[in-house]
Each structure stands twice: as C-alpha cells, then as structure tokens.
C-alpha positions as CSV (number, residue, x, y, z in Angstrom):
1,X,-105.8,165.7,206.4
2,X,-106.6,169.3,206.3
3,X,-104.1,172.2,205.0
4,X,-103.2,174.4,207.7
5,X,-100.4,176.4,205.3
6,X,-99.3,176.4,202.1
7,X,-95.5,178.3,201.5
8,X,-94.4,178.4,198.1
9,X,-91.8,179.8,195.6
10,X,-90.8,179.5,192.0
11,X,-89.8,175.3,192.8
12,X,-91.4,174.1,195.9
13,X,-94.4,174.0,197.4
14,X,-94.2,173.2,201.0
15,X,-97.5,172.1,202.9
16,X,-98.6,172.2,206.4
17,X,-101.2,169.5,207.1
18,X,-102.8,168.6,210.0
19,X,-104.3,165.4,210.2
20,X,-107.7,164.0,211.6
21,X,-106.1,163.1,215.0
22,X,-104.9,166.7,215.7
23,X,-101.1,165.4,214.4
24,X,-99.1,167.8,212.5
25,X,-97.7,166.9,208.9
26,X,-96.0,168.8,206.4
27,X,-95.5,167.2,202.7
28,X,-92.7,168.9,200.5
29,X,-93.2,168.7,196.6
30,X,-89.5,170.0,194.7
31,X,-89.2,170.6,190.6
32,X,-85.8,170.8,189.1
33,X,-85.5,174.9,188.3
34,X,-87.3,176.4,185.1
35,X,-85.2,175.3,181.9
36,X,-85.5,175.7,178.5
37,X,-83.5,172.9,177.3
38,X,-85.5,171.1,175.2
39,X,-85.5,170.5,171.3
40,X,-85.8,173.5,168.8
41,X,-88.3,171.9,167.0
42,X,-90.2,169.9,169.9
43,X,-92.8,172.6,171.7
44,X,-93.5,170.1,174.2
45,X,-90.9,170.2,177.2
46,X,-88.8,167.1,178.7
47,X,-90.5,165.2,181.9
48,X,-89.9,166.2,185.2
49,X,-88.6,164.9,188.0
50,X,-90.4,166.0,191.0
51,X,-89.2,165.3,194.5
52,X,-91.7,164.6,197.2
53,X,-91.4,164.5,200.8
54,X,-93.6,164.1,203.8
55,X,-93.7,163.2,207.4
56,X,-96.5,162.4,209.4
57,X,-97.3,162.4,213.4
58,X,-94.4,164.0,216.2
59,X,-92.4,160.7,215.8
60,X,-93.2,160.1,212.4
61,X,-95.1,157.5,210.7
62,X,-93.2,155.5,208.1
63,X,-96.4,153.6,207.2
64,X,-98.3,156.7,206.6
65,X,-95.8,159.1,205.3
66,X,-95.2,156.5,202.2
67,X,-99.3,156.7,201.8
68,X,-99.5,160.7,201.5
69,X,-96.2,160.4,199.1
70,X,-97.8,157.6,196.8
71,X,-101.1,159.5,196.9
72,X,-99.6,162.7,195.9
73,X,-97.9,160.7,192.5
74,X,-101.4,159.2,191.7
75,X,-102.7,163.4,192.1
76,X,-99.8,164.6,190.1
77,X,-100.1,162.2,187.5
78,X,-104.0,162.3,186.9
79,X,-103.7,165.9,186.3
80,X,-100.5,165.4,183.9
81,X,-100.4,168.1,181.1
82,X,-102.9,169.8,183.1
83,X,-102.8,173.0,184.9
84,X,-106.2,172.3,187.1
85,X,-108.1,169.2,187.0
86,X,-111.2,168.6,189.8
87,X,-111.1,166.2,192.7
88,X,-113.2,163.4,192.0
C-alpha cells in the first residue's frame, strides 16, 4: 500500500493509503492524551494503549483490514522505546 496522506495532531495519526489495486484505505492509530501520571521516582512512563483502526477496499475487506492492523502492532512494537527505527 502506498501513503497518499498523512493528518495528524497531538493523539492520532490518521493515514490515507491506497493500495496496489487502486483501492482506497485509510488506517487510524489513537494514544490516550499526554499524562504525567506516573511514579515520582520511576522516569520511565506507564504503557500505552494504542487504538488502531483500518479499513480496506469501498466495501471493506475484513480479511485484509485485520492484516494492516496486526502488521501495524508487529511495526509498533519492534520500534518499542524507540523514536525511529529502519524498515528492514
């Protein structure tokens, strides 16, 4: 899938995609809004949870939608306590 658009703000990123048949697909990634409410003496903050969404195709695409989502978690938890971390 190529990007077509990427809209973001300070707690979702929200992806245009287009895939290699000329469908459109968006993919929707949501974190909880920016907290400090962790320990005083722990530097390292809580997990996350991240909400992600996608659908794939005019119709949708169950099958496929659930394969962009579950491909995303493996991205997001490769590059885990990472800012930036290469495609490989």
């Amino acid at each position: 899938m190529d990007v077509v658009d990427i809209i973001k703000d300070s707690t979702t990123r929200f992806y245009t995609l287009r895939t290699v048949r000329g469908e459109p697909a968006w993919l929707r990634i949501e974190l909880p809004a920016p907290t400090q409410n962790f320990a005083i003496d722990s530097t390292t903050p809580p997990p996350l949870s991240i909400t992600i969404s996608a659908a794939v195709g005019r119709f949708g695409d169950a099958d496929r939608e659930r394969s962009l989502i579950n491909n995303m978690k493996k991205r997001i938890n490769q590059i885990r306590g990472d800012t930036y971390k290469p495609v490989r």
